[in-house]
N, C-alpha and C positions, 0 to 999 in steps of 0.2 A: 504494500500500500504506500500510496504517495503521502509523504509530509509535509504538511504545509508549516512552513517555517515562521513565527509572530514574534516578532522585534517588540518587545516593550522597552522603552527610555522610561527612564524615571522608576523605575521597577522595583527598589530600595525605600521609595517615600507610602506614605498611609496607604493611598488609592493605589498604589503602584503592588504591593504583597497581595493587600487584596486581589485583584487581579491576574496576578502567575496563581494562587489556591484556587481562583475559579476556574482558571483556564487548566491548569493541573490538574484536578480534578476531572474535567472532562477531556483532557487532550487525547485519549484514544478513540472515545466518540467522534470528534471531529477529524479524526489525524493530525494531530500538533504537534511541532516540535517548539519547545519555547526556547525562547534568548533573549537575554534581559542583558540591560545597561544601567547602569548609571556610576555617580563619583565613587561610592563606596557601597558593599553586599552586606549581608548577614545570612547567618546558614541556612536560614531557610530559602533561602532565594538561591543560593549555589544547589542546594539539594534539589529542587525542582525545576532549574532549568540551566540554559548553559550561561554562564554568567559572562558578559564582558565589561572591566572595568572604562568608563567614559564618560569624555566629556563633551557632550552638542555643541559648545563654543569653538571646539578646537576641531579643522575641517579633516584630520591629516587622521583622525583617531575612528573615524569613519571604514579608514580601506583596512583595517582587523576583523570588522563583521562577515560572516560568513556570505558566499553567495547566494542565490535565487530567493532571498525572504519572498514571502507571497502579503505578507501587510506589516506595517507598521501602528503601534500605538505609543502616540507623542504624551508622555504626561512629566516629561522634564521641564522644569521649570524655579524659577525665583519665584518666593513670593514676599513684599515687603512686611506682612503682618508677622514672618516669621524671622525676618532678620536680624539682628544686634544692632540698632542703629540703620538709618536707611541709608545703603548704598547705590544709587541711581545707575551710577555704570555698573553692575555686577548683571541687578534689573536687568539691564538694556541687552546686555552680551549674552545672557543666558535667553531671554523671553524673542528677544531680536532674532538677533547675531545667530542666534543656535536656532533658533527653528530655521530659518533661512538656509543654513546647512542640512536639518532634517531632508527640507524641503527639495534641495540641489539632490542631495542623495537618491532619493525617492527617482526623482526624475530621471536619472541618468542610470538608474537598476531599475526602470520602468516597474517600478511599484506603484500599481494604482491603485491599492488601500491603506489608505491613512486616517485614523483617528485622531485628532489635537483635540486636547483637552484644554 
């Protein structure tokens, strides 16, 4: 059976664990392979799918993802309510700058399923 490969970004934060236990849970139902990103893991997220450490801001950290993903779900992100002080450029490079790279990515691995959160 064929795998459909699902890139989750942000896959470390709240919505992001929840999300790999859903889709974990069901990935032989739908044929899933999971792979999940973000800045830092925890074992539960290494244990249920393939972890890559990353960062959306940085375009270069992109070409480690494995080939033929079949979708992506964007839920990397800054958010100022949970920052130490507000950083506006941190904001801008992650929320910006890094979907923009999501976005390039997508495009150019003709991935045409994308979820942004």
């Amino acid at each position: 059976m064929y795998m459909k490969k699902v890139l989750i970004l942000g896959a470390a934060g709240n919505i992001g664990t929840y999300l790999v236990d859903y889709f974990y849970d069901r990935k032989e139902e739908y044929g899933l392979e999971l792979i999940t990103a973000d800045l830092s893991s925890n074992k539960f997220i290494e244990e249920h799918s393939k972890f890559y450490k990353f960062d959306i801001r940085e375009r270069d950290t992109f070409e480690a993802l494995p080939e033929n993903i079949y979708a992506v779900i964007d839920l990397a992100t800054t958010m100022p309510a949970r920052m130490l002080g507000f950083h506006p450029e941190s904001y801008v490079s992650t929320n910006i700058d890094g979907t923009v790279n999501v976005l390039e990515f997508c495009r150019e691995k003709n991935i045409d399923r994308l979820l942004f959160a």
